[in-house]
C-alpha positions in Angstrom: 0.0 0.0 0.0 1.2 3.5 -1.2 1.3 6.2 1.9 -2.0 7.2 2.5 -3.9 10.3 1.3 -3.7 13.2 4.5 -6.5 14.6 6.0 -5.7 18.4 5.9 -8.5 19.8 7.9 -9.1 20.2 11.5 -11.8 17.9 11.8 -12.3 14.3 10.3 -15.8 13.5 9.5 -16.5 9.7 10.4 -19.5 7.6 9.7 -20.5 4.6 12.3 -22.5 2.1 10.0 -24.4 -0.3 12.4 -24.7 1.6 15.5 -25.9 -2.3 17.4 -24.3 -3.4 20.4 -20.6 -2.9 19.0 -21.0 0.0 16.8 -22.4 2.1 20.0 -19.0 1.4 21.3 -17.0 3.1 18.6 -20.1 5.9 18.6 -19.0 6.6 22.4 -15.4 6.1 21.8 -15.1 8.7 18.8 -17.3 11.4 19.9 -14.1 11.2 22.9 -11.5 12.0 20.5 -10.8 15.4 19.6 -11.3 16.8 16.3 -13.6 13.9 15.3 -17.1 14.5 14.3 -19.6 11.7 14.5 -22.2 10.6 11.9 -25.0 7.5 12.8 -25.5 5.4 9.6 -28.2 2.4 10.9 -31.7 2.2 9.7 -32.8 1.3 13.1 -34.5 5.2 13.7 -34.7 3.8 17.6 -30.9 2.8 17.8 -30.2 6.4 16.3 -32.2 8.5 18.5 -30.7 6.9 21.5 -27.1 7.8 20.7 -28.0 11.1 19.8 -29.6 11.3 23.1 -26.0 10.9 24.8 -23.7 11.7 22.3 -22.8 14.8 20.2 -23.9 13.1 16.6 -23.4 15.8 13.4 -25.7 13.6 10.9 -28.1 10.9 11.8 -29.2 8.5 8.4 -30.4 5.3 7.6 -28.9 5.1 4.3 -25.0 5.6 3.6 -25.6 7.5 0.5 -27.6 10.0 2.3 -23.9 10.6 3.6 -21.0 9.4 2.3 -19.8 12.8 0.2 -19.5 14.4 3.6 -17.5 11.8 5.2 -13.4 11.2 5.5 -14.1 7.8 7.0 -16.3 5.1 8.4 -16.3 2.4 10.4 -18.3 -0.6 10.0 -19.9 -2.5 12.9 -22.3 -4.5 10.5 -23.0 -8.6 10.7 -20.3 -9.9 8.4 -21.9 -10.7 4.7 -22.2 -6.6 4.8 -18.5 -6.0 5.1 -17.1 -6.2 1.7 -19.9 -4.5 -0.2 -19.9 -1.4 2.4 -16.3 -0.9 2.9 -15.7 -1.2 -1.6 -18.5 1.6 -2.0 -16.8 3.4 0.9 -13.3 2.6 -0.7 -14.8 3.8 -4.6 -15.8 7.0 -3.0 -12.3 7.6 -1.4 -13.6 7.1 2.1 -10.9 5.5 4.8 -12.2 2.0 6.3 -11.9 0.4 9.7 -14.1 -3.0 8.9 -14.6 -4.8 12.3 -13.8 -8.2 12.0 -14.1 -10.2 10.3 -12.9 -8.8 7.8 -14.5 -10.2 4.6 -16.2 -13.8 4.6 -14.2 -14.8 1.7 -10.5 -14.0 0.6 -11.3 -13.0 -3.1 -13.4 -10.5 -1.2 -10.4 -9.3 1.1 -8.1 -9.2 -1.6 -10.6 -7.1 -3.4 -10.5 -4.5 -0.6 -6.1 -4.4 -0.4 -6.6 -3.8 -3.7 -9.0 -1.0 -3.8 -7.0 0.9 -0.7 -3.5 0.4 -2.2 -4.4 1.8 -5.6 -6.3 4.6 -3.7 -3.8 5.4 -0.4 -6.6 4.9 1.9 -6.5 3.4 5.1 -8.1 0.0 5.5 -8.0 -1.2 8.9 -9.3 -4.3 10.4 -11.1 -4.4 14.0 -8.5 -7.2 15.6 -8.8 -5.3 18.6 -7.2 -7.6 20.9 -4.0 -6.6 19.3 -4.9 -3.0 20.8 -5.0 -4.9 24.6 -1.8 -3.8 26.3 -1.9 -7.3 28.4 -1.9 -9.1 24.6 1.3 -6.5 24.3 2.5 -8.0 27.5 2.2 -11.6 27.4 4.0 -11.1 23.7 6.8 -9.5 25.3 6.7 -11.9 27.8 6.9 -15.1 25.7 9.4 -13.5 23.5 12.0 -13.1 26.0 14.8 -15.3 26.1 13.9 -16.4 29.9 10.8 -17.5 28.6 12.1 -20.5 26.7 11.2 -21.6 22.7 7.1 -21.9 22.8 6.2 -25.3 22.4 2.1 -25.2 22.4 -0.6 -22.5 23.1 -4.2 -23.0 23.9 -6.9 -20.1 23.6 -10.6 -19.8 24.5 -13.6 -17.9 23.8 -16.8 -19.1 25.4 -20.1 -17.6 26.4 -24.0 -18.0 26.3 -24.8 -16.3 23.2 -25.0 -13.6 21.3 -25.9 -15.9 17.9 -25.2 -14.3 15.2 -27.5 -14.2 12.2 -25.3 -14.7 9.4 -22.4 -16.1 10.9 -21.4 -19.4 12.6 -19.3 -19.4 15.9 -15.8 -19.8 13.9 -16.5 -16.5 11.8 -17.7 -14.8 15.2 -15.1 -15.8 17.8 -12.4 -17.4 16.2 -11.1 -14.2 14.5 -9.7 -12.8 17.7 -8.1 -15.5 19.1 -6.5 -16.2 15.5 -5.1 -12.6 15.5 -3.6 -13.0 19.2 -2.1 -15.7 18.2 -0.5 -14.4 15.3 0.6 -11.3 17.0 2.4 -13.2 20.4 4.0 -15.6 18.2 4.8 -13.2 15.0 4.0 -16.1 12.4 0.8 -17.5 11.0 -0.8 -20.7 11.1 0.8 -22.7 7.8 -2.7 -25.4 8.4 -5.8 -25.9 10.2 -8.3 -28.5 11.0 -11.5 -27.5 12.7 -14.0 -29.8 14.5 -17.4 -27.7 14.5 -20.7 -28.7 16.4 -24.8 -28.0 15.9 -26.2 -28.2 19.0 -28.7 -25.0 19.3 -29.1 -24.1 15.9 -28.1 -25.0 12.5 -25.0 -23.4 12.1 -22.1 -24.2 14.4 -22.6 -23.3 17.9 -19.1 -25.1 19.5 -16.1 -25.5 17.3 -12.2 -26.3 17.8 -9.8 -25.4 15.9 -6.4 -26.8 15.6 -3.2 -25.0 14.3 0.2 -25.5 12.7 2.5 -22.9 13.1 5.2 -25.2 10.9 8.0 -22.0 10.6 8.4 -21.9 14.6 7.4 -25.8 15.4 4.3 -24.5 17.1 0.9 -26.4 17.8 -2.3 -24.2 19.2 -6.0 -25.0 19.4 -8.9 -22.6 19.6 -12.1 -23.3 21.4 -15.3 -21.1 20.8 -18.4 -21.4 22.2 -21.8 -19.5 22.2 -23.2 -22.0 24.4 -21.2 -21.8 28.0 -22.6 -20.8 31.1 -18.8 -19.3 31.9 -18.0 -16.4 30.3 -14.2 -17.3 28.9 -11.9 -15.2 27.4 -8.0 -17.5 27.9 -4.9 -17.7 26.3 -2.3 -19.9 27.7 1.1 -20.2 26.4 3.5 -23.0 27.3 7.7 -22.6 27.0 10.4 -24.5 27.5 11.1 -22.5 30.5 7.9 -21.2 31.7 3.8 -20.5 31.0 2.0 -17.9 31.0 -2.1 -17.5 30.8 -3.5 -14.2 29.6 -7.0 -14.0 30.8 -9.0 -11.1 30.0 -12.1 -11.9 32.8 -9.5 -11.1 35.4 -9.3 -7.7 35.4 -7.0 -7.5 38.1 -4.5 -9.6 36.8 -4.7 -10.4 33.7 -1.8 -12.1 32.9 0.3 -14.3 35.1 3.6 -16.0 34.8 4.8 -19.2 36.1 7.5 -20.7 36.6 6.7 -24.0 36.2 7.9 -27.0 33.4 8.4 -30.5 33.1 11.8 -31.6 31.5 12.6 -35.4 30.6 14.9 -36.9 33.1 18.0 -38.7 31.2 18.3 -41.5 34.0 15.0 -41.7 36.0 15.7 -43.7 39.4 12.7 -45.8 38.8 12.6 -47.8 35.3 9.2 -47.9 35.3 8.1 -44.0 36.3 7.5 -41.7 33.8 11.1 -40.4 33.5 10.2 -36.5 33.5 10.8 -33.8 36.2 8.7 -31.1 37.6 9.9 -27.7 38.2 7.6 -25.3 40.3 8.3 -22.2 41.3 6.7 -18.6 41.7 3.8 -16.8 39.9 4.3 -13.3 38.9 1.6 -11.1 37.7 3.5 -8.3 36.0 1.7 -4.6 36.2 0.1 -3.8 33.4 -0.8 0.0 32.7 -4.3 -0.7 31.1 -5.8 1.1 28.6 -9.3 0.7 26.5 -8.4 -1.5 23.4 -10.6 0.2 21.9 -9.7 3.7 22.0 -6.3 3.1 21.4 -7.1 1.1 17.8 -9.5 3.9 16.9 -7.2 6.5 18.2 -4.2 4.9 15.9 -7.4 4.4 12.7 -7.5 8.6 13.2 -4.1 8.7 13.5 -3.0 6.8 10.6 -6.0 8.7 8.7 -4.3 12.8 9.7 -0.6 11.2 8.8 -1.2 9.0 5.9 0.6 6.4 8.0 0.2 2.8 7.3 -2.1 1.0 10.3 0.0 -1.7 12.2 -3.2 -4.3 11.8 -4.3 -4.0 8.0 -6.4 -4.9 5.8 -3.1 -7.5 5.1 -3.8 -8.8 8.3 -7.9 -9.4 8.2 -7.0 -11.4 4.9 -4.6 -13.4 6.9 -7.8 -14.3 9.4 -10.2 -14.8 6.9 -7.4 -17.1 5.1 -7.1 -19.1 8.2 -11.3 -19.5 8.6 -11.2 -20.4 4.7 -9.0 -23.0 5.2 -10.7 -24.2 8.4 -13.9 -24.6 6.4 -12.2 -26.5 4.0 -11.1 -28.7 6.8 -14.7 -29.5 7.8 -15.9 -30.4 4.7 -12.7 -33.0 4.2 -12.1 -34.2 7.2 -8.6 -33.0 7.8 -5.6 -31.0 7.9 -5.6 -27.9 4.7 -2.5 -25.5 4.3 -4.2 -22.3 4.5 -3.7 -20.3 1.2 -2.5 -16.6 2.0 -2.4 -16.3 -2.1 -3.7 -12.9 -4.2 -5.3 -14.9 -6.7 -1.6 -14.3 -8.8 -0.5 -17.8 -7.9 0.3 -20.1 -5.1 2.0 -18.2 -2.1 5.3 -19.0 -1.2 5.9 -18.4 2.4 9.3 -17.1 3.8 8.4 -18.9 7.1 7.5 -22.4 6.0 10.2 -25.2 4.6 7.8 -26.7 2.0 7.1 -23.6 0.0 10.8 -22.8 0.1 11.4 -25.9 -1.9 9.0 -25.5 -4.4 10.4 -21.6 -4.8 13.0 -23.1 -6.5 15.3 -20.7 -8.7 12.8 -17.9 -8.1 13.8 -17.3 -4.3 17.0 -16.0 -3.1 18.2 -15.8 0.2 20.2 -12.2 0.9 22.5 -12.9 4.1 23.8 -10.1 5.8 25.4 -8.7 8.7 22.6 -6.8 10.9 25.0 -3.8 11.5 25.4 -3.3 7.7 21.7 -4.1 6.6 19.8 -0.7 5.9 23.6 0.2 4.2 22.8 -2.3 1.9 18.9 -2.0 1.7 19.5 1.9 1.0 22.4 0.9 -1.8 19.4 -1.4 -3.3 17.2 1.3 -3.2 19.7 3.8 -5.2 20.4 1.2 -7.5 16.7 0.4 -8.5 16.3 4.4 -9.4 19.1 4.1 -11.4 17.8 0.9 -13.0 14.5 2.9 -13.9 12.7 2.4 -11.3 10.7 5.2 -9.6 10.0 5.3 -5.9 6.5 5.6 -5.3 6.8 5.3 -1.4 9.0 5.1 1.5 9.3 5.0 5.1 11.8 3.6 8.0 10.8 -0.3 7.3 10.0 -0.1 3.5 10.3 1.2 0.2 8.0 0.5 -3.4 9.4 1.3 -6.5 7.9 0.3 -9.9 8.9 1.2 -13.5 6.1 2.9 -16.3 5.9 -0.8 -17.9 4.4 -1.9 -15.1 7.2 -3.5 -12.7 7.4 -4.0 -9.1 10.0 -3.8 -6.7 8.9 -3.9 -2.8 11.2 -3.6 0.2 10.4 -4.3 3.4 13.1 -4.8 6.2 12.5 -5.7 9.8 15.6 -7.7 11.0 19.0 -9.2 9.7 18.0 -10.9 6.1 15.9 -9.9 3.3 14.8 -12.5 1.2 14.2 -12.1 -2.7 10.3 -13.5 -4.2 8.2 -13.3 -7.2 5.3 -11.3 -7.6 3.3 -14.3 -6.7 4.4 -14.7 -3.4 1.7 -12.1 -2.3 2.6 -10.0 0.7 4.0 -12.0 3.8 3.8 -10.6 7.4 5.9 -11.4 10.1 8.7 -12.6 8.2 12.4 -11.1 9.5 12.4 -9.3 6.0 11.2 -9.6 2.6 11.5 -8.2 -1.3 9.4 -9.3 -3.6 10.1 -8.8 -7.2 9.5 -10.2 -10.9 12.4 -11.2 -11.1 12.2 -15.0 -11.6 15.0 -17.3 -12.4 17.3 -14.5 -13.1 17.2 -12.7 -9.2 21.0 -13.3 -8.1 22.1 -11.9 -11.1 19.6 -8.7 -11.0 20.1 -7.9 -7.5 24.1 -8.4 -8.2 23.7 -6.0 -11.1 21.7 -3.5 -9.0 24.3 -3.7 -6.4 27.3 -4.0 -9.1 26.4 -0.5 -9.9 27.3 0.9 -6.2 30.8 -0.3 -6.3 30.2 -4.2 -5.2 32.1 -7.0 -6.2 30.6 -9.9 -7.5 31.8 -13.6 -7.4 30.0 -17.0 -7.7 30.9 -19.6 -5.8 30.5 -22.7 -8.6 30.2 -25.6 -6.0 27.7 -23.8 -4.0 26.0 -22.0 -6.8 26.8 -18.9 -3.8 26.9 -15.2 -5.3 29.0 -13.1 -2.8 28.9 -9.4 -2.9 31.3 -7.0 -1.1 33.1 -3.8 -1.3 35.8 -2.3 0.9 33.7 -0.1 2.8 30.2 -1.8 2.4 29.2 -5.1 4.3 29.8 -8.8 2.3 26.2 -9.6 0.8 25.5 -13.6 0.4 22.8 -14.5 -1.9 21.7 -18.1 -2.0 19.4 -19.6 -4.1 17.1 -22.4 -2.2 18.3 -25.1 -4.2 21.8 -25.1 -2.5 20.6 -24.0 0.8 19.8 -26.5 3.7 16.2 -26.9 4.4 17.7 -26.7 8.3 18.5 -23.0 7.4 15.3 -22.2 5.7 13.5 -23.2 8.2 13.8 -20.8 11.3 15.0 -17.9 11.8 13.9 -16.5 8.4 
């Protein structure tokens, strides 16, 4: 997505659409942020008239086209099948989106939408609002530290009595926000599902579980949801090497606690007929947490990503990623077992950074760009002059990333988060969470382009013929490896990328 269009003025004019039981919420939460302006969009005139009652509302409508030319932005609190035709007309008529989730009920739909707000330089924002939760933010900072030990299984759920939905099953309700915690606390995405769904009240699913492969990090999860508990649930627990933690949103108080507790195997149990394990217990820290309204702070960052033209940290990329996931667990229930969820664009098949298989089909058309952290953005920002020199023109830029594309039409994306960047085709689609990532047309022939590119800055180039290897260096410029997957180790590919 292309930086987004600003919003000059001193006000920004949003529209709620579905002002129900969740869309009140943003009503109350935006008419608390300054320089926002409200507009009701339900045709419910009794849900209206009761939010103007308590709230300062500048339009009241039933219809969004009685509307929509005033507005900056909307959000859209509407049962799911409404999603994708609201937030395209919104989209069309240059409007900024937050969709709650989920985001579409189909990924053609999703990608649809990326599409839209990329060519536009809108904000499209998806309501994971866990990932707003500052104890989500904690227990992710506490299961990536290094005391914490490699994860080794999480567990997550969502029950209740109610609300049925009434175009939605329990999956499409519930599942999306455990999905998105889990995705943000481990930084990966599930690579397949397999979902066990239950009719017990109604005809759609009621009860379902859902079980994850996070192949890239060796991770297993499972999800339970529930519209039908007499206990109101809302648990993640996360098990290390080292210790476990359980996030539990009920417990306001102390909402997430740490133990430090494990079981390790035992090389030479006393007893050849025990279980030869060991227990380790210890204390149980519940960290302080400065709380804050999820809610407030994702619509706060929706209004500020809508004034700066700042990208949103949970995307449109990232609803597709949820809806991908909830595809793919539907396609599990009608076959009976495991499917490898499908992040594709419709371009071809997606060929994920994170996950050994796709790596082996990539092929020639992946390289692997190895280099020293310290001397990363030197080489990113040598890339970057190159690929204007090459033609290229650079359509946006920030800290993390960079797009540049040439008037016949080619692509070349940057995005950097870590110590490798890691060459694709087009076809890969966009891939979050990975270390870093550059995808680019530029098929069997990518060593030689990027080699070329960075030829032009005063590298070196040799080829290492037993290896098939192309290293890169210069006196004052880091040494660049580029591997193609063919002579890499599946161990490397694995982890770490």
């Amino acid at each position: 997505m292309t930086q987004g269009r600003k919003i000059s003025g001193p006000d920004i004019h949003v529209g709620v659409i579905g002002c129900g039981y969740w869309g009140s919420k943003h009503v109350r939460v935006l008419s608390s942020i300054n320089g926002v302006s409200v507009s009701l969009i339900d045709r419910d005139q009794g849900r209206r008239e009761a939010l103007e009652a308590e709230y300062p509302i500048s339009r009241s409508v039933s219809e969004l086209d009685d509307v929509i030319g005033e507005l900056d932005a909307v959000v859209i609190a509407t049962p799911p099948s409404g999603h994708h035709p609201l937030a395209k007309a919104c989209l069309e008529a240059g409007v900024h989106a937050l969709v709650e989730k989920p985001l579409t009920t189909n990924v053609a739909d999703a990608n649809e939408l990326i599409r839209i707000a990329d060519d536009s330089g809108l904000v499209l924002m998806v309501g994971h609002t866990f990932e707003f939760n500052p104890a989500v933010w904690a227990l992710a900072d506490t299961v990536r530290s290094p005391e914490f030990g490699r994860v080794r299984y999480v567990d997550s759920a969502r029950l209740n009595l109610g609300l049925y939905q009434p175009d939605v099953d329990v999956l499409w309700d519930l599942a999306p926000h455990d999905i998105s915690i889990l995705n943000h606390v481990l930084g990966s995405r599930p690579t397949a599902v397999n979902a066990w769904p239950m009719n017990l009240m109604a005809e759609k699913a009621d009860v379902a579980y859902l079980a994850l492969r996070y192949d890239d990090i060796d991770v297993g999860a499972c999800i339970h949801v529930s519209w039908l508990d007499p206990m109101k649930v809302r648990r993640t627990t996360v098990i290390g090497e080292n210790a476990m933690a359980v996030y539990d949103d009920v417990n306001a108080e102390e909402r997430l606690r740490v133990y430090d507790k494990g079981v390790a195997p035992t090389e030479h149990p006393a007893n050849g007929s025990a279980v030869p394990l060991t227990y380790r217990n210890g204390d149980i820290v519940s960290p302080y947490i400065d709380f804050k309204e999820p809610l407030q702070l994702e619509l706060g960052h929706f209004v500020e990503c809508i004034r700066t033209g700042n990208l949103p940290t949970v995307d449109g990329r990232s609803g597709l990623e949820v809806v991908s996931v909830l595809c793919a667990a539907e396609q599990a229930i009608a076959e009976g077992g495991w499917v490898a969820v499908d992040y594709g664009d419709g371009d071809g098949p997606v060929i994920d950074l994170r996950s050994q298989a796709p790596l082996a089909q990539a092929s020639g058309n992946f390289v692997y760009i190895d280099v020293n952290p310290d001397g990363l953005h030197r080489v990113l920002d040598d890339l970057k002059t190159s690929a204007i020199a090459a033609g290229f023109v650079s359509s946006t830029e920030n800290a993390n990333s960079a797009t540049f594309e040439r008037p016949d039409g080619e692509r070349l994306s940057f995005h950097v988060d870590g110590s490798h960047v890691a060459a694709l085709p087009t076809t890969a689609g966009p891939l979050r969470a990975a270390t870093a990532e550059l995808t680019a047309g530029l098929g069997e022939n990518a060593p030689a382009t990027i080699a070329d590119l960075l030829t032009d800055r005063g590298y070196r180039t040799q080829v290492d013929a037993e290896s098939g290897e192309l290293l890169i260096a210069a006196e004052d410029r880091p040494t660049v490896r580029l591997t193609t997957i063919p002579s890499r180790t599946r161990k490397e590919a694995t982890r770490g990328a």
